[in-house]
C-alpha angles and dihedrals in degrees: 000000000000076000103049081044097053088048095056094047082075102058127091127268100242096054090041088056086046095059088037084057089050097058095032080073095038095051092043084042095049097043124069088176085051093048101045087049094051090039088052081039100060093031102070093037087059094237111167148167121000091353096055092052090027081065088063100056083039097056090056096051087054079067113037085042091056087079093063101038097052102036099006131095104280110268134225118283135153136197132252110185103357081147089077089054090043088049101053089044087061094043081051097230127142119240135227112208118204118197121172119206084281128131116332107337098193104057085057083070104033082051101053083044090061097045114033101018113063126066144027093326098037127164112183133209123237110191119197102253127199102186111232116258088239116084103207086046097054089045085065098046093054101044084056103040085043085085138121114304093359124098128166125220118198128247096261138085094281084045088055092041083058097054096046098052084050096056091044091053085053092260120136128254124209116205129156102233088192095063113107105239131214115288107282096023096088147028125240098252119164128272120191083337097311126107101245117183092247127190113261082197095087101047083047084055102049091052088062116117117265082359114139122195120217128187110224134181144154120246107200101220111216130269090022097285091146135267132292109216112219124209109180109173107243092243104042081059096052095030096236151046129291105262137159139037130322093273095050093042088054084053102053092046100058085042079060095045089053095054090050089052094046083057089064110004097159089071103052128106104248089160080067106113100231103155090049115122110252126258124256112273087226 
């Protein structure tokens, strides 16, 4: 399989994309448990018309696309509101960077390391990191997030410690606010109306001093053109500043991550299962 993954790294985007589109259907079309989540998913988000079936062929494409982004040629990608970035980095604050399961999660993060986390002023980006079950596939995963101005810190209490210690020394942290985390690591908040098990690790992030939270995400272009990469401050989405306690910060964050995804809601992950119990921390 390490093979069939390191051919298609060679192939181009758009024909990668193509193929993704293509089993994005035949997954949606072969699973009745896929299909009834995605259909509950979209539902109570309100999704409808060309974006809610435009999010099958596009969820397809999040996988097909992961050859080429971790062992392939870099692909094409731009900016909208690196200022927001540039600006933090002067101030000397770390920053705390939110994606949701939106777009292509892992250019966000290939892109700010190009760009901010290389040469004399560098400020480089950790991720959160749960090491896939497969070996051969977490072999892979490694060798390609192990690059320039990018590290990774487990999902344990060291991995949290790491984080931490870079955003004190004004680096940036990537974390998925919208992953369910293990039993006893988050709080039920609602999501889309629904009450969703939601991560308490990014609100205790955010409170953190001369900390500023950014919203980032990757936009696939079509065709396979390439990607635009998205930073939207927190409280320019939710018109307003973090406040409350940790329920109510929960809270706000998931209302923020709900107004990201309505600005693109073809390309997120509504086969995701977000209402799901966590798993057991052990």
């Amino acid at each position: 399989m390490k093979h069939v993954f390191r051919s298609l790294a060679a192939w181009p985007l758009p024909l990668l994309h193509a193929l993704g589109w293509l089993l994005g259907w035949l997954s949606w079309l072969a699973s009745p448990s896929y299909r009834r989540r995605w259909a509950c998913n979209t539902g109570l988000a309100g999704v409808t018309g060309a974006a809610r079936w435009a999010s099958i062929g596009e969820a397809g494409k999040l996988s097909a696309e992961l050859p080429r982004l971790w062992l392939g040629r870099p692909v094409p990608w731009r900016w909208e509101g690196a200022e927001h970035i540039e600006a933090a980095r002067q101030a000397g604050q770390g920053m705390l960077l939110l994606t949701p399961h939106l777009g292509c999660f892992e250019i966000a993060a290939q892109a700010y390391a190009k760009s901010f986390g290389l040469g004399p002023d560098a400020r480089p980006m950790t991720v959160l990191y749960r090491p896939p079950r497969q070996a051969w596939l977490r072999e892979v995963v490694e060798a390609s997030r192990a690059r320039p101005g990018l590290a990774t810190a487990p999902t344990t209490l060291a991995g949290v410690r790491q984080l931490i210690v870079a955003l004190k020394r004004g680096e940036a942290v990537g974390l998925l606010p919208d992953q369910v985390p293990p039993e006893g690591q988050g709080l039920w908040a609602p999501f889309f109306g629904q009450p969703a098990y939601t991560m308490t690790l990014s609100a205790r992030f955010a409170r953190l001093p001369n900390t500023r939270v950014l919203l980032a995400w990757g936009e696939r272009l079509s065709w396979g053109r390439g990607y635009v990469v998205h930073i939207l401050p927190l409280e320019q989405v939710l018109e307003a500043p973090l406040s409350g306690e940790m329920s109510e910060l929960t809270a706000q964050i998931n209302l923020a991550m709900e107004r990201v995804i309505g600005l693109c809601p073809q390309q997120y992950l509504w086969g995701y299962a977000r209402y799901k119990s966590p798993r057991s921390a052990a």
